[in-house]
GUKEPA-126884 format. One record per atom (N, C-alpha, C, O): residue number from 0; atom name; x, y negated, z. Coordinates in pm, whole numbers, plus 50000, padded with zeros to 5 digits. Example, Ala and Ser with C-alpha at 12.3 -4.5 7.8 and 13.67 -1.06 7.14 Angstrom:
% residues 2
+-----+------+-------+-------+-------+
: pos : site :     x :     y :     z :
+-----+------+-------+-------+-------+
:   0 :    N : 51319 : 50569 : 50780 :
:   0 :   CA : 51230 : 50450 : 50780 :
:   0 :    C : 51320 : 50330 : 50780 :
:   0 :    O : 51424 : 50332 : 50846 :
:   1 :    N : 51285 : 50225 : 50708 :
:   1 :   CA : 51367 : 50106 : 50714 :
:   1 :    C : 51290 : 49997 : 50787 :
:   1 :    O : 51341 : 49886 : 50804 :
+-----+------+-------+-------+-------+
//
This chain:
% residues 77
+-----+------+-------+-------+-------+
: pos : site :     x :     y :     z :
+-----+------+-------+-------+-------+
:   0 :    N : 19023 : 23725 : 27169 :
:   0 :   CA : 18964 : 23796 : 27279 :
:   0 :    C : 18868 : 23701 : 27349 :
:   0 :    O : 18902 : 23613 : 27428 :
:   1 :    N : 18713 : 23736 : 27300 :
:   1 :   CA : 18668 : 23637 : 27410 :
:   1 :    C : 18637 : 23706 : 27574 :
:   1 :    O : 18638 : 23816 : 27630 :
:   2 :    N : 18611 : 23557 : 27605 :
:   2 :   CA : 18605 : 23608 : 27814 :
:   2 :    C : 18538 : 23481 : 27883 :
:   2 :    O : 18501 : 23383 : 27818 :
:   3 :    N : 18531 : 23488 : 27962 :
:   3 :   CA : 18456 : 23411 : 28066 :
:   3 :    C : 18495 : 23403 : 28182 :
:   3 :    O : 18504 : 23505 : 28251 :
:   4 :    N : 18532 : 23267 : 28236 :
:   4 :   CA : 18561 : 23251 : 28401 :
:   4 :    C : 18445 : 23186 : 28455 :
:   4 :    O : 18343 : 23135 : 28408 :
:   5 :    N : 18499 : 23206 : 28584 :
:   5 :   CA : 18366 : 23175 : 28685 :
:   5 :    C : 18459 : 23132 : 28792 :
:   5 :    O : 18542 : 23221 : 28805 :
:   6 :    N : 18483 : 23023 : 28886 :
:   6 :   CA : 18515 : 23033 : 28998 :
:   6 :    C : 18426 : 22936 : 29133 :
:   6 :    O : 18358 : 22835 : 29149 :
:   7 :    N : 18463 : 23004 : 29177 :
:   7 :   CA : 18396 : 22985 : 29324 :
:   7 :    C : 18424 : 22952 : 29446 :
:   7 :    O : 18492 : 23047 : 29486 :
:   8 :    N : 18412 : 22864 : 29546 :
:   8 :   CA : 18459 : 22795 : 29635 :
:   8 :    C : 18405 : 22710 : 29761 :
:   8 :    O : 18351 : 22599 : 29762 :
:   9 :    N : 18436 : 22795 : 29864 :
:   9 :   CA : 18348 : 22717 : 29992 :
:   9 :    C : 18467 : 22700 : 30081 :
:   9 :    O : 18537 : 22782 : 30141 :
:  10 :    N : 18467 : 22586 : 30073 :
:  10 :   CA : 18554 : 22506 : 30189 :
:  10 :    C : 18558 : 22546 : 30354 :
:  10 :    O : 18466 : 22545 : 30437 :
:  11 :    N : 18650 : 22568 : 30363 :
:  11 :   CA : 18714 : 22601 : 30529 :
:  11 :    C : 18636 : 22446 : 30624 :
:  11 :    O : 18593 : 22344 : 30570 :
:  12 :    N : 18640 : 22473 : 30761 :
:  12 :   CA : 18646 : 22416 : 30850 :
:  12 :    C : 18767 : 22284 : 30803 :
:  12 :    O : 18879 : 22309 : 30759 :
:  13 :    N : 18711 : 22135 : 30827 :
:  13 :   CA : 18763 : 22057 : 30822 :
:  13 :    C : 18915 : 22030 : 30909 :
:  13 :    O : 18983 : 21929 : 30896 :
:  14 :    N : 18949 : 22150 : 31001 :
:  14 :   CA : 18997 : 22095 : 31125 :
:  14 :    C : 19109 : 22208 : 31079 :
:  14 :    O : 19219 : 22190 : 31130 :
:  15 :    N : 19097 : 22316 : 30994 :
:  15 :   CA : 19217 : 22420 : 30902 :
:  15 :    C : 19315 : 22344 : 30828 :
:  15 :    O : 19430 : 22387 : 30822 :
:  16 :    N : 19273 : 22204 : 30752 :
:  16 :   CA : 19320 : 22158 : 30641 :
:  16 :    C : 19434 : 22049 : 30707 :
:  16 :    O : 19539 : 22018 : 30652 :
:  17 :    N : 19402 : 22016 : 30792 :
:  17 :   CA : 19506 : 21927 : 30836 :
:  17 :    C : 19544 : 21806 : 30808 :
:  17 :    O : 19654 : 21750 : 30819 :
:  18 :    N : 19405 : 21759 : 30759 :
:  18 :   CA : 19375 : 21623 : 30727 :
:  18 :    C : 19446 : 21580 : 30563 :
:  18 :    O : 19502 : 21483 : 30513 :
:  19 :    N : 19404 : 21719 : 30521 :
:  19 :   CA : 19410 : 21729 : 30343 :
:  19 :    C : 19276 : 21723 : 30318 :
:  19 :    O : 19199 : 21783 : 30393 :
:  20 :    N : 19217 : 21635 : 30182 :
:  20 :   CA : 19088 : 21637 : 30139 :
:  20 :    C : 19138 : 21727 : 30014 :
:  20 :    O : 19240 : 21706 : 29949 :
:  21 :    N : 19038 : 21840 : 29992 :
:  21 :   CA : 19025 : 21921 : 29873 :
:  21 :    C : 18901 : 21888 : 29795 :
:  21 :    O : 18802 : 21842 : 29852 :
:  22 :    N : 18905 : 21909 : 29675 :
:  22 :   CA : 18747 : 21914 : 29601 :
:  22 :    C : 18730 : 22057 : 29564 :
:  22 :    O : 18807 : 22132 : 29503 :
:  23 :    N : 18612 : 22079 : 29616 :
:  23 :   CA : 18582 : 22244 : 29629 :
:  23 :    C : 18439 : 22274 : 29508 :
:  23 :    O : 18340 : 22206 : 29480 :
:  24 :    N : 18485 : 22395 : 29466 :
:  24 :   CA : 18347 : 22465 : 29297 :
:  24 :    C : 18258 : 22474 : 29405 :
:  24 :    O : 18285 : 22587 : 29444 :
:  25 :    N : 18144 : 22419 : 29505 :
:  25 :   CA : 18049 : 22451 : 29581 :
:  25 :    C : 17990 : 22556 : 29498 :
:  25 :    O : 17953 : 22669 : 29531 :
:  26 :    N : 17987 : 22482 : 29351 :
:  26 :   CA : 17828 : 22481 : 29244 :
:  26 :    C : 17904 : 22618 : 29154 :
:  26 :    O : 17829 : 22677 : 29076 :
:  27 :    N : 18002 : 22652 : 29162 :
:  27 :   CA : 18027 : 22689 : 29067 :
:  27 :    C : 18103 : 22660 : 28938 :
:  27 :    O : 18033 : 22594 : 28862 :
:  28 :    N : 18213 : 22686 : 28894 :
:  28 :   CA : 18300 : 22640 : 28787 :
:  28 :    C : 18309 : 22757 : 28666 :
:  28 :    O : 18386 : 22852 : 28676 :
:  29 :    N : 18224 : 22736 : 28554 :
:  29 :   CA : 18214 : 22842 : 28461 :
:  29 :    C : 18287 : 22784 : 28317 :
:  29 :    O : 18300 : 22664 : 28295 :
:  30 :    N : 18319 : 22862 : 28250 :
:  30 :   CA : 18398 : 22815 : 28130 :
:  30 :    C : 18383 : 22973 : 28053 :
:  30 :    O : 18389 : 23084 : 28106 :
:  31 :    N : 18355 : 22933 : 27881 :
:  31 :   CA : 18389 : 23044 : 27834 :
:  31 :    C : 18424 : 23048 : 27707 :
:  31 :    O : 18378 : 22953 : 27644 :
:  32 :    N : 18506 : 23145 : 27628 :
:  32 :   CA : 18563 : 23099 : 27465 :
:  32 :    C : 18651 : 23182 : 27449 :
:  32 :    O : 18650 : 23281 : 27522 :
:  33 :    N : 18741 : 23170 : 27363 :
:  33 :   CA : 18796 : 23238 : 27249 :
:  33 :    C : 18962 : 23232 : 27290 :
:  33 :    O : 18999 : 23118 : 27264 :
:  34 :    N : 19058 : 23302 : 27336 :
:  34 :   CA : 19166 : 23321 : 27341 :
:  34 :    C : 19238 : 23365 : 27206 :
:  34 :    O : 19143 : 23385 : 27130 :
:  35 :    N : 19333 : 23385 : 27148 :
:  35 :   CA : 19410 : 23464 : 27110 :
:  35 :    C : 19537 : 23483 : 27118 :
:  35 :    O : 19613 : 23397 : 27073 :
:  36 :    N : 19598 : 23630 : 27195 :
:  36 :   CA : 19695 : 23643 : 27229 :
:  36 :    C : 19814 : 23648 : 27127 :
:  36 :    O : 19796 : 23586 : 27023 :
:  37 :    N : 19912 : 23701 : 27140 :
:  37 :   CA : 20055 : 23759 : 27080 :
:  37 :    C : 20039 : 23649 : 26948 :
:  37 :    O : 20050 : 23684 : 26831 :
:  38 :    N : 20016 : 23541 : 26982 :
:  38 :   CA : 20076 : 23462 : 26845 :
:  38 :    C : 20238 : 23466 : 26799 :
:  38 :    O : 20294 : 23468 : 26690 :
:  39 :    N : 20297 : 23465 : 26979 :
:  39 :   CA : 20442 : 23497 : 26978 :
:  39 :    C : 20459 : 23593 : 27040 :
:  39 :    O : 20435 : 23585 : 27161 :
:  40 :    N : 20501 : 23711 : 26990 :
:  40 :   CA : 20499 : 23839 : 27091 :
:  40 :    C : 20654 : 23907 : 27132 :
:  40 :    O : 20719 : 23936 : 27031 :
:  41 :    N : 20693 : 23925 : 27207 :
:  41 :   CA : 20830 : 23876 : 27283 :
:  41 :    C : 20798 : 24019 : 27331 :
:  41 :    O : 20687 : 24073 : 27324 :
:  42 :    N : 20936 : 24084 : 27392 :
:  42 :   CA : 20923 : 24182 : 27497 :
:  42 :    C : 20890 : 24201 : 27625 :
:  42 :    O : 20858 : 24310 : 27672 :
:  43 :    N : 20899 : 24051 : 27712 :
:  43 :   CA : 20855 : 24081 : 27828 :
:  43 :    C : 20735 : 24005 : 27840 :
:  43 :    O : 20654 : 24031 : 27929 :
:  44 :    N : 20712 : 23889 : 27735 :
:  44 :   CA : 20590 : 23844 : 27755 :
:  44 :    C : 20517 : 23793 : 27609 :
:  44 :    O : 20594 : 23794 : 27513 :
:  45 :    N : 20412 : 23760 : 27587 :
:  45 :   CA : 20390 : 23690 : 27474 :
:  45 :    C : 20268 : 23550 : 27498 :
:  45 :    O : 20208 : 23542 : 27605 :
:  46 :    N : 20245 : 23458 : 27397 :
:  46 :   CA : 20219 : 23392 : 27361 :
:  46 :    C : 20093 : 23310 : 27311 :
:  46 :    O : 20111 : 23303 : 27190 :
:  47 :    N : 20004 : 23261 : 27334 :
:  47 :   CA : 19864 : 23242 : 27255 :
:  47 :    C : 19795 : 23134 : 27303 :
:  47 :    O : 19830 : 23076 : 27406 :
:  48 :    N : 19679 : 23093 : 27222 :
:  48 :   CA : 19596 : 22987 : 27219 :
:  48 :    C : 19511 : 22986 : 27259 :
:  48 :    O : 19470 : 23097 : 27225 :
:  49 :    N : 19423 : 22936 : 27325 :
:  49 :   CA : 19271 : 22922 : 27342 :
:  49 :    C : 19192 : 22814 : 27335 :
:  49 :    O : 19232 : 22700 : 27359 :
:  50 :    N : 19052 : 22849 : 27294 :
:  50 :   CA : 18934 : 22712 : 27296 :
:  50 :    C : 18837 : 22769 : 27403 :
:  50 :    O : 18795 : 22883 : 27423 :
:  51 :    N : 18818 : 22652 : 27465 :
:  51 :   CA : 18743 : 22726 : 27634 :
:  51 :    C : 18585 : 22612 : 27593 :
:  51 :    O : 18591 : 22532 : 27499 :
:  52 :    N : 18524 : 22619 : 27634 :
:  52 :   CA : 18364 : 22516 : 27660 :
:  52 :    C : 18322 : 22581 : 27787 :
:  52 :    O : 18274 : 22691 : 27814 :
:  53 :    N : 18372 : 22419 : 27891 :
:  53 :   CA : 18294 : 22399 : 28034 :
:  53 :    C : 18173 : 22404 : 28033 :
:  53 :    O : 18135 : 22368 : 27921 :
:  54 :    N : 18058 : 22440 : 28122 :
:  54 :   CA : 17928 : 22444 : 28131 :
:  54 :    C : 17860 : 22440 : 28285 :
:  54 :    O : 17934 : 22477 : 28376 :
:  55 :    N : 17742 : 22404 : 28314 :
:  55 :   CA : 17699 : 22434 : 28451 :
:  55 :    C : 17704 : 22300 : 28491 :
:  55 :    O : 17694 : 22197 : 28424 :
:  56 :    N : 17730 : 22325 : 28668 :
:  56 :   CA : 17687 : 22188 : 28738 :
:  56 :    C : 17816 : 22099 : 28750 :
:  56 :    O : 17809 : 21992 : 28811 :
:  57 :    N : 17924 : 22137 : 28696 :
:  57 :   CA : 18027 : 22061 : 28683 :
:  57 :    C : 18058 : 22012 : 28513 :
:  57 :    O : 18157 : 21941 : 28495 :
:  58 :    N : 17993 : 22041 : 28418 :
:  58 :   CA : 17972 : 21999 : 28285 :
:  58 :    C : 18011 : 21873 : 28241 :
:  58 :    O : 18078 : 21817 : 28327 :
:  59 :    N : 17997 : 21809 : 28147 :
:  59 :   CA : 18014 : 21725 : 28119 :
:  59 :    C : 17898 : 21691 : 28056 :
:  59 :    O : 17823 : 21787 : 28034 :
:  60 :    N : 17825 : 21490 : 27988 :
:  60 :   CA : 17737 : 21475 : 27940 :
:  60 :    C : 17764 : 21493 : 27802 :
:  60 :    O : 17682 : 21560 : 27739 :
:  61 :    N : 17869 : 21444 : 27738 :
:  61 :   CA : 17944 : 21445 : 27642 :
:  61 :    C : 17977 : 21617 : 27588 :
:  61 :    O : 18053 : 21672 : 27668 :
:  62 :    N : 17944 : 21686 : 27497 :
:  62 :   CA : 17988 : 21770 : 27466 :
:  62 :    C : 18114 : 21823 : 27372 :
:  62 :    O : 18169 : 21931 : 27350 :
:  63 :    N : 18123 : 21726 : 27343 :
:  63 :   CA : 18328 : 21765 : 27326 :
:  63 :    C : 18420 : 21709 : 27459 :
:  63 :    O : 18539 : 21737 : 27446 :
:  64 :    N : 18393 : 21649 : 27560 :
:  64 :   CA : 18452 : 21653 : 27693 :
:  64 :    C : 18439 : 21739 : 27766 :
:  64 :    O : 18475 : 21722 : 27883 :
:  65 :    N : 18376 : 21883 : 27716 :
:  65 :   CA : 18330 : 22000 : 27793 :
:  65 :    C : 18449 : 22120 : 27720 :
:  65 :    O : 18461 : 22238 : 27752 :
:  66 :    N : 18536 : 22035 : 27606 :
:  66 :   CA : 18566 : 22184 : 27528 :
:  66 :    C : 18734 : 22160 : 27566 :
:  66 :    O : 18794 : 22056 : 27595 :
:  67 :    N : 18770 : 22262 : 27557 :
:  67 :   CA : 18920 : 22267 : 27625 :
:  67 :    C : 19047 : 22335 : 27534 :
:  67 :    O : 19037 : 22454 : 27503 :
:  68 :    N : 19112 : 22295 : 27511 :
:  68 :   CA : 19262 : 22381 : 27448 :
:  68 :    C : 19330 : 22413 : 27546 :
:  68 :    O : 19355 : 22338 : 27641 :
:  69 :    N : 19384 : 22582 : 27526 :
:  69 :   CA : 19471 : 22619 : 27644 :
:  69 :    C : 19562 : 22719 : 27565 :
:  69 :    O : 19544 : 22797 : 27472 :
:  70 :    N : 19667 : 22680 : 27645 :
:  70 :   CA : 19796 : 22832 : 27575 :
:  70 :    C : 19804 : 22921 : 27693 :
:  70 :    O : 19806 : 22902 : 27815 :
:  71 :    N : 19807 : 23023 : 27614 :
:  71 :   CA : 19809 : 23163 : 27709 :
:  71 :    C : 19897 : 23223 : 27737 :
:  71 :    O : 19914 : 23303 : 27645 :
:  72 :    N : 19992 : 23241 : 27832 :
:  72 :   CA : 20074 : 23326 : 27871 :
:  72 :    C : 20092 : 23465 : 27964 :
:  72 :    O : 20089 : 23464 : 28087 :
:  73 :    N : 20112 : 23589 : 27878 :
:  73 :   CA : 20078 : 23705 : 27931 :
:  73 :    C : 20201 : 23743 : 27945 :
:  73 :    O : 20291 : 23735 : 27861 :
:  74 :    N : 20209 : 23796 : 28076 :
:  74 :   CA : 20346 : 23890 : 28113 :
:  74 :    C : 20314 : 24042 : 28165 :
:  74 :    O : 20276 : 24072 : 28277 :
:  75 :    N : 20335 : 24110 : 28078 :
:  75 :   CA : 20331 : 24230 : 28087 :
:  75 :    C : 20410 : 24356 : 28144 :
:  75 :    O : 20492 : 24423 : 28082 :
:  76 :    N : 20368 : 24375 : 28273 :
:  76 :   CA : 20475 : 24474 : 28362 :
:  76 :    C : 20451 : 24615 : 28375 :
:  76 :    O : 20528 : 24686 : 28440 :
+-----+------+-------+-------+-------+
//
């Protein structure tokens, strides 16, 4: 299943956080690639892999430091 994230992020008032420093997506955090689900498919939930490639103003110079492995977990209600 491919897909695409995007996330996005503008930081609160310094004086909310309580003297926590956050690093905030100002720019934007995009990623996009290839999932596949039910490798293990279970009854209440199942199982799967993914290859993601970061891009944009948070990128990397290196282009295999941009590419990502992720396991997927879907719970289905």
């Amino acid at each position: 299943q491919p897909g695409n994230q995007y996330y996005l992020w503008h930081n609160e008032p310094p004086a909310n956080h309580h003297n926590i420093d956050f690093k905030t997506l100002e720019n934007g955090y995009y990623e996009s690639g290839l999932v596949i689900r039910k490798l293990l498919n279970l009854q209440i939930y199942d199982l799967g892999i993914g290859v993601l490639y970061r891009y944009g103003s948070y990128g990397y110079i290196d282009a295999m430091d941009n590419i990502a492995f992720k396991i997927s977990l879907y719970y289905g209600f």
